[in-house]
Each structure stands twice: as structure tokens, then as C-alpha cells.
C-alpha positions in Angstrom: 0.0 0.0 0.0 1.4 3.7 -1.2 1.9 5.4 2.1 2.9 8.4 0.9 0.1 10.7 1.5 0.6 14.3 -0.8 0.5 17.4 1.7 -2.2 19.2 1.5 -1.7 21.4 4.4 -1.4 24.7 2.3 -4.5 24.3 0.3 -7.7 26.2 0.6 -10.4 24.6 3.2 -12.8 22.6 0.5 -10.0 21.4 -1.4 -8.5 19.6 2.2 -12.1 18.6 2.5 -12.2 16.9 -1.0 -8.8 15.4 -0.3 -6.8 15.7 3.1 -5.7 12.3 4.3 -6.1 10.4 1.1 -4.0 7.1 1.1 -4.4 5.4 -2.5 -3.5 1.6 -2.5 -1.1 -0.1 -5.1 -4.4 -0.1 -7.3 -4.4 3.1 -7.7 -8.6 3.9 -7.1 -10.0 7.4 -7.6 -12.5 7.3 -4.3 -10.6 6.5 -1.3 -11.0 2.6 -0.4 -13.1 0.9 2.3 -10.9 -0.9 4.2 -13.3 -3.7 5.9 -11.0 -5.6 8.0 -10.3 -6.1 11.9 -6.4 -6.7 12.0 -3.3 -7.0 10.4 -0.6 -9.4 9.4 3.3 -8.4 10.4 5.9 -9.7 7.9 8.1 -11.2 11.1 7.6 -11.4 15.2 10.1 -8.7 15.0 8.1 -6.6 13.5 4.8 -7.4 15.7 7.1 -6.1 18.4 8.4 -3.4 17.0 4.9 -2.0 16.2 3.6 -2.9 19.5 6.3 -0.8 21.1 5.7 2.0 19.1 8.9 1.7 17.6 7.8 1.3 13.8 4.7 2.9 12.1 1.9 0.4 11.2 -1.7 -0.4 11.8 -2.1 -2.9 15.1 -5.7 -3.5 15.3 -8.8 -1.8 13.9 -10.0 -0.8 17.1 -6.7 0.8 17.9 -6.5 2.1 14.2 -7.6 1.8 10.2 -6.4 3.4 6.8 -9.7 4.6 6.5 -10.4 5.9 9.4 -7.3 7.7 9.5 -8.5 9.2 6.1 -11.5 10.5 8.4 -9.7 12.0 11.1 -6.6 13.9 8.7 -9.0 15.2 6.7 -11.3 17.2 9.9 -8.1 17.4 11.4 -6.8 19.3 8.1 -10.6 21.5 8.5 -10.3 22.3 11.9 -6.3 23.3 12.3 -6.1 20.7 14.6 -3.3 18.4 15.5 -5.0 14.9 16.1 -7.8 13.4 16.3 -10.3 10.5 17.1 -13.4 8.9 15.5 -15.5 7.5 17.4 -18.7 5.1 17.1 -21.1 7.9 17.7 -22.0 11.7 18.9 -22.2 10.9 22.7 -19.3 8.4 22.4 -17.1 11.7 21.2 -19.2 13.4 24.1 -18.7 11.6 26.7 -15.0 10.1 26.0 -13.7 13.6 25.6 -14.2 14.1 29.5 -13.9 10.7 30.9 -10.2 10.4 29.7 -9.0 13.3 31.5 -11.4 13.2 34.4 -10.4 11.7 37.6 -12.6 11.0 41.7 -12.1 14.6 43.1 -11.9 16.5 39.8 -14.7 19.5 38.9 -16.2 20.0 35.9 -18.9 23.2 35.0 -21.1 23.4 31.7 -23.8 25.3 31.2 -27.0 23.2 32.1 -28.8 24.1 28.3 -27.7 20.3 26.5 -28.5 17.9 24.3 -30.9 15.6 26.7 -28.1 12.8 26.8 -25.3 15.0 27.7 -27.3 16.7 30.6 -28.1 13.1 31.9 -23.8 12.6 31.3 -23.1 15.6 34.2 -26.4 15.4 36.0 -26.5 11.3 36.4 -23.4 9.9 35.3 -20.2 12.1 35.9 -21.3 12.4 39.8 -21.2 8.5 40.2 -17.3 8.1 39.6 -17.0 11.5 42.4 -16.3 14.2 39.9 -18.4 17.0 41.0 -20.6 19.1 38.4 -21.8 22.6 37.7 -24.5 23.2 35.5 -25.0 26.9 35.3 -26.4 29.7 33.0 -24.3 29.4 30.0 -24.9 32.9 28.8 -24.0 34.4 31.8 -20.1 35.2 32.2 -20.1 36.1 36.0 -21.5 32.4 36.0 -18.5 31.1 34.4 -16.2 33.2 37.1 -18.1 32.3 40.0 -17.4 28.3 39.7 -14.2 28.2 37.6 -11.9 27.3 39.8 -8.1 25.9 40.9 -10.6 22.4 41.5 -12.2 23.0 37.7 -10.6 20.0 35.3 -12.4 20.8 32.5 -15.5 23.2 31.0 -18.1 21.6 28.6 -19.3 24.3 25.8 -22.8 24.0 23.6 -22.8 26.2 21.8 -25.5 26.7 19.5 -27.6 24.2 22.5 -30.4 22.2 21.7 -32.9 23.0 21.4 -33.1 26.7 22.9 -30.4 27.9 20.4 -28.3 29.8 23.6 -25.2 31.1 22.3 -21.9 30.4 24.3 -18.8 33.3 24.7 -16.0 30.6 23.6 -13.5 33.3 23.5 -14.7 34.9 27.1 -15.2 31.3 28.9 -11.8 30.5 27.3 -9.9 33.0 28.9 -11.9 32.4 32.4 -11.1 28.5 32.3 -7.3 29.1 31.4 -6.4 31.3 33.9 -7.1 27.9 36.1 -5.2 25.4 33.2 -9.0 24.3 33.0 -9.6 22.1 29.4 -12.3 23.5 27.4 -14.6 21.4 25.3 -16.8 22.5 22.9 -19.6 20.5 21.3 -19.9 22.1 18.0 -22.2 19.6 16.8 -24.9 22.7 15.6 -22.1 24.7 14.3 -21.1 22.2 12.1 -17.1 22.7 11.5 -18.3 25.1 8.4 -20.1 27.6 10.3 -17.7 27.6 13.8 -14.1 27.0 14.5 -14.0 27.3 18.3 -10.3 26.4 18.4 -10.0 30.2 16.9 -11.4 31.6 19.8 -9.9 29.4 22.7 -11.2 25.8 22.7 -8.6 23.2 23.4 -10.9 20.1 22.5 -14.4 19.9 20.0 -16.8 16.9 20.1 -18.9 16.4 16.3 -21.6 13.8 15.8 -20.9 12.8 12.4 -24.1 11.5 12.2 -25.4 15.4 12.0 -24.3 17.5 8.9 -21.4 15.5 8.2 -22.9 12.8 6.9 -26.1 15.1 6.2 -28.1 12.4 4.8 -29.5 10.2 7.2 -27.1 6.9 6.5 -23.9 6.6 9.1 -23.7 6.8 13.2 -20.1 8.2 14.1 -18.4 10.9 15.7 -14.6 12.9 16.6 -12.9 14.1 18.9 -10.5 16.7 18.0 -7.4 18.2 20.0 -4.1 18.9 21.0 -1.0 16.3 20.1 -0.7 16.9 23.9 -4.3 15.6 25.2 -4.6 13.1 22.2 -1.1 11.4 23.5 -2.1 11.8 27.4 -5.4 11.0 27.3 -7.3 10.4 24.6 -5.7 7.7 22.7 -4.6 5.5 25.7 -8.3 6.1 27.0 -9.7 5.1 23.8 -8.0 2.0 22.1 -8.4 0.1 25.5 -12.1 0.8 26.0 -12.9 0.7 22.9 -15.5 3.0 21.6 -14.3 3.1 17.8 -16.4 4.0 14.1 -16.2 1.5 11.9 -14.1 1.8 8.3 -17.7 2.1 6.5 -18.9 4.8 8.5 -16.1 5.9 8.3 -15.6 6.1 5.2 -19.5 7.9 4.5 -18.1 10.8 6.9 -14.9 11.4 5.1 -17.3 11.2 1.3 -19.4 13.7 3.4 -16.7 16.1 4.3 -16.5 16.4 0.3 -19.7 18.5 -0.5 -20.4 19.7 3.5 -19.7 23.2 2.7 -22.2 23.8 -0.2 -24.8 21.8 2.0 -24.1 24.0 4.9 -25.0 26.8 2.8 -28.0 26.3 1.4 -29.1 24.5 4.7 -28.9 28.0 6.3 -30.5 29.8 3.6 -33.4 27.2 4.0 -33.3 27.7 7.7 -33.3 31.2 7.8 -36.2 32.1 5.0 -38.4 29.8 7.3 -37.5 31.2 10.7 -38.6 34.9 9.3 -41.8 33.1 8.0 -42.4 31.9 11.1 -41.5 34.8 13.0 -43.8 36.7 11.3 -47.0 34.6 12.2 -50.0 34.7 14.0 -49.8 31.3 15.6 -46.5 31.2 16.5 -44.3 32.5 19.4 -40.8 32.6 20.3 -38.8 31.9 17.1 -35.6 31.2 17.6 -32.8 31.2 14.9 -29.6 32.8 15.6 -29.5 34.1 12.0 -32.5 36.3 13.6 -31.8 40.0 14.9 -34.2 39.1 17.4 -32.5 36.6 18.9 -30.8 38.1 22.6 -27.6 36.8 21.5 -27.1 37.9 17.7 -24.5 39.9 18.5 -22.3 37.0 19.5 -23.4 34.3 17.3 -22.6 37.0 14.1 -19.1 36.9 15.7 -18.6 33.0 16.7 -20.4 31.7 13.8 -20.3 32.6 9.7 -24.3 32.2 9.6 -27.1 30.7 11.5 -27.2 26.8 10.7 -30.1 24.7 10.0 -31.9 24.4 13.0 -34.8 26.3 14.1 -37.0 26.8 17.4 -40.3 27.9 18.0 -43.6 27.6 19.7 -46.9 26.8 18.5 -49.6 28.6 20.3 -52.7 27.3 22.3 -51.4 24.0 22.9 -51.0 22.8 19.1 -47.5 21.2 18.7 -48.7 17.7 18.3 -51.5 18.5 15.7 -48.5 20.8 13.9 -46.1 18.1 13.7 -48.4 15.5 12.7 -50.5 18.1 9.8 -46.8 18.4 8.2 -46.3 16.4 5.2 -42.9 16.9 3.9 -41.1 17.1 7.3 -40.4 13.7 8.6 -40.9 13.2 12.7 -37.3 12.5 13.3 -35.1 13.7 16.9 -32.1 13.6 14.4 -30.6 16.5 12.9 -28.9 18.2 10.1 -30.1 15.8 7.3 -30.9 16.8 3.4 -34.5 16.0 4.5 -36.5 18.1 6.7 -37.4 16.7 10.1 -39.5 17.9 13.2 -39.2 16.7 16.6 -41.1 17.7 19.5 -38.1 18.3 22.1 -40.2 17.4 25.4 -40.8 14.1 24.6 -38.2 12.7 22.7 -34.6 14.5 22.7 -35.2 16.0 26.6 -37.7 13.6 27.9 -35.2 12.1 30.2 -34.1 14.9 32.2 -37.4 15.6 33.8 -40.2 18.1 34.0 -38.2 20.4 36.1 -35.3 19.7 34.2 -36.8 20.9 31.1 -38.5 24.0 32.6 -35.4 24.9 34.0 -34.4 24.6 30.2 -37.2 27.0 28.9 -38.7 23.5 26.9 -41.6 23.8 26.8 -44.8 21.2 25.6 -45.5 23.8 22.8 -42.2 23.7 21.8 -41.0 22.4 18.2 -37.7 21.8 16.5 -37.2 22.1 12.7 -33.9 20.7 11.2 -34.3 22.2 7.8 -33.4 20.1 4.9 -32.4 20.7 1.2 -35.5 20.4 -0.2 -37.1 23.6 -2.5 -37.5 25.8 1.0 -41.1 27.4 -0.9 -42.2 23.7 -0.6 -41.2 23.2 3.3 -42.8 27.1 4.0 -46.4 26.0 2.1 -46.4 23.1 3.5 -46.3 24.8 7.3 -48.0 27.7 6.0 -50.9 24.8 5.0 -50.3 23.0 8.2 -51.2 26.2 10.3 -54.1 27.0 8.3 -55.5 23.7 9.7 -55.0 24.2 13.2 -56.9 27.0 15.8 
């Protein structure tokens, strides 16, 4: 197999995401290969142990490592300016590997309590049962952020867009807090996308992706990454990793990286979509409380125009007098999905599917409400998705 990968460190960002990382094999192929197999042979015992002791390049073991996935990671390693990185099997796999490798009984860790349902169970159920303490505060509010950052602090956790109430983290500000204490912050970038938000520009030392979201973009691979310093990766997150095992596979794999390829012009006309339907919906009768960061109405449009290129493809809103269920189910070309970020339109109902576990109080604590409703805007003609809700609302008091 030709090891010898070109350099495309100097080239512009889509042309890294059309080709960073790519490894051709002896047959020369156009489209990067699959490779669909869980070890490797060694040419002598020699060599076995000179891999094994780190002493000679070469794969060991798929879950330890894979030419594909390693196509993966150097290419949103390549997007992202970032030194290393790990794919993982999934979202909250990324999540919640990219605390539990540094984390330790005794350590602190502070997030703002607006998360995915999932990662507010990982601080508010999970974290506290191996003694690491957690903060969940109000994201948005920087004195918040002072007032429990800390010598004891190990790590911050960043959301930034959240889901579903769209609050808009200070990366830079939180950044600077955290560091003063050599605190690790990690941002889940997941609603960015790494198109719209680079948080390692403004401070970040670690960013969590579900691949699964707008990276794949099409409703076909689970996976996730883990990207960081050469530092943390050697420290913590690859020792961590290869021996609990918590790997993507070389096909889904391989979608992400094919996904990489074309997520930029997605991106874009996912948050033209978005935004032409959160100003419809802003705009009508039956709705209340539209919120899109792209929106000048949103209380934090200031700092998402500066953290993030444009809005993304999510939006948030209301439906008045109780209506959410007969909204969601009048709808005929967005699919009832909780996932995100696909080329097809989808609408969940956040109370009772993506947050339902943290709990009534939870959620109101949250601002979820049960007449709240999440779009992930699609690809589709964006006059078809706004008739078809315009239609929808005509149907319902």
C-alpha cells in the first residue's frame, strides 16, 4: 500500500475537504478505499514487536487504528487546524470520552445546564457517580462562568448553539476564564457544524462532532470525533480510547470522510433554507418565540454573528394554544425524526423525545416547553417546506 500521503496542508479549506488524508493503495482507485477488515498481518515477530512498542509505524488492530479511518480523522483534522484526532462510534461516544479520559474522583467539571438531553443526563446522572463533582449553570452568563471556575475545575463543557433553545456560548470569554485555572475547554460544535464555527479560533482546546449530524447530512452513518491537541490526544485520549474501545467503523467511516466532500455547499443552502423559514415563522400569528440565531431578534445575535459565519439549520419555535402535536403531525414533507442536520426536513417535539429524560423540572429549567418544536431544515425547495407549514397552520386554531 502507497503510504505516501501528498501534503495538503497549504491548500484552501474545501480542497482539504475533498482530499486531506487520502491514502491510494497499489491499485491506484479514484474514491478513497473501504478498508473492511479487523487486523493485520506483520511480515516477522520482529516486527509485531516493534509496532507494539511503538517503535515502527503500522496499523495494530482496527479498534486501535484503520487506513480509513485515518483518512477520516486527517481530513477534519486538516478542516479544523487541529493536531490529532479520534473517530469515534457515535456523537455521545465523542461526548462523553472527551471528558472521561481526563477526568479523575475529586476532579470538577462546570457546563452550562442548556444540553442535548443525553449530555445533561452525562453531568447530572453519570459524571457524579465516579466523584467528579458538576456545575450546571447559566451558560450565557459570564459572571456564572467566574463564579465556579476554579483551581478544582478540570475541564469546561461548551454548547454552543444548544439544543434545542439555540443559547449562544462566549467561547473566547469562557476560554480566557477557564485558562487562567489550566481548566480544558470542550466545545460540542455539533450545531455549528465545523463550516459555520471553528471554536479552536477563539480558545477551545478540544471539539466533540456527531458525524451523524451534517457531516454525513443524509441520514445513513452513526459516528463521531474528537479533536485536540497532540498533547491531550497522546495523554489521554488515545490511551483512554484504544483500551475501552469505543471506535467507528471503516464504513462509517468512510461515508463521513465522502461527506466532508460537499459539506460546505450543504451547509449553505441549509442555512439559507433555515433562515427564509424562521422569518416566515416569525412573522406569524400562531407562533411565538422563534428562535434562529441568524434572527436579529435573537438576545444573543451579536455574539453568534461573531462565533459563527451564519445561522445553521436548525430552528425553534412555539406553536400557540397547545398545538404542537397537531403541527407536527399536519406536516407532510417534514419527517418526525429527533435527528438533525439531514438533506430531509425533520421535526421533533423536544419534550418528549430528545429531553424527555431529564425531567419536567429539568426541562422547565431549560425554557422546553410542551409547545415547543424543533425544525432541522433540509435541502428540499425551501417554498415547498414554507407551504407546506404555511398549509399546516391554516388547519389548526
Amino acid at each position: 500500500m502507497n503510504r505516501n500521503k501528498k501534503n495538503y496542508q497549504n491548500y484552501r479549506k474545501q480542497t482539504q475537504r475533498v482530499r486531506g488524508g487520502l491514502i491510494r493503495s497499489e491499485f491506484g482507485e479514484t474514491s478513497e478505499a473501504i478498508f473492511m477488515n479487523s487486523g493485520y498481518v506483520f511480515e516477522s515477530a520482529e516486527e509485531a514487536k516493534a509496532r507494539f512498542a511503538g517503535e515502527r509505524d503500522g496499523y495494530l488492530y482496527s479498534r486501535y487504528g484503520n487506513p480509513t479511518v485515518s483518512t477520516f480523522e486527517d481530513r477534519l483534522s486538516l478542516n479544523e487546524n487541529a493536531e490529532a484526532c479520534f473517530a469515534t462510534s457515535s456523537g455521545m461516544a465523542a461526548v462523553f470520552n472527551s471528558l472521561m479520559c481526563c477526568l479523575n474522583n475529586g476532579d470538577e467539571v462546570v457546563s452550562s445546564w442548556s444540553l442535548f438531553g443525553s449530555c445533561y443526563h452525562i453531568f447530572d446522572q453519570i459524571l457524579p457517580r465516579f466523584g467528579i463533582k458538576t456545575h450546571l449553570i447559566d451558560g450565557t452568563n459570564l459572571e456564572e462562568w467566574d463564579r465556579h471556575i476554579n483551581k478544582k475545575t478540570k475541564c469546561v463543557f461548551i454548547e454552543t448553539p444548544s439544543n434545542p433553545t439555540m443559547e449562544i456560548i462566549d467561547i473566547e470569554a469562557v476560554s480566557k476564564i477557564a485558562h487562567q485555572y489550566n481548566a480544558l475547554v470542550i466545545v460540542d460544535n455539533i450545531f455549528a457544524s465545523p463550516i459555520l464555527q471553528k471554536p479552536f479560533e477563539w480558545g477551545a482546546d478540544v471539539v466533540v462532532y456527531s458525524g451523524t449530524k451534517h457531516i454525513d447530512g443524509q441520514g445513513r452513518s452513526i459516528g463521531g470525533a474528537i479533536l485536540s491537541s497532540k498533547d491531550y490526544y497522546e495523554e489521554f485520549l488515545k490511551p483512554f480510547l484504544r483500551h475501552t474501545g469505543p471506535t467507528i467503523s471503516p464504513f462509517n467511516a468512510w461515508i463521513l470522510l465522502k461527506g466532508l466532500e460537499t459539506l460546505e455547499y450543504r451547509m449553505q443552502q441549509h442555512c439559507y433554507n433555515a433562515l427564509k423559514v424562521a422569518k416566515y415563522l416569525f412573522d406569524h400569528s400562531k407562533i411565538e418565540n422563534t428562535i434562529y440565531p441568524g434572527l436579529n431578534n435573537h438576545p444573543q445575535f451579536d455574539l453568534a454573528t461573531k462565533q459563527m459565519i451564519k445561522g445553521g439549520s436548525v430552528v425553534t419555535f412555539s406553536v400557540k394554544n397547545d398545538n404542537a402535536f397537531n403541527f407536527i403531525n399536519g406536516l407532510n414533507l417534514f419527517d418526525i425524526s429527533n435527528n438533525l442536520g439531514d438533506t430531509k426536513s425533520l421535526v421533533t417535539h423536544p419534550a418528549t423525545t430528545t429531553h424527555r429524560i431529564i425531567g419536567e423540572e429539568g426541562r422547565k429549567k431549560l425554557k422546553i416547553s410542551n409547545n415547543m418544536v424543533r425544525l432541522s431544515v433540509g435541502l428540499e425547495d425551501v417554498e415547498d417546506l414554507i407551504e407546506d407549514i404555511d398549509n399546516t397552520l391554516k388547519l389548526i386554531k
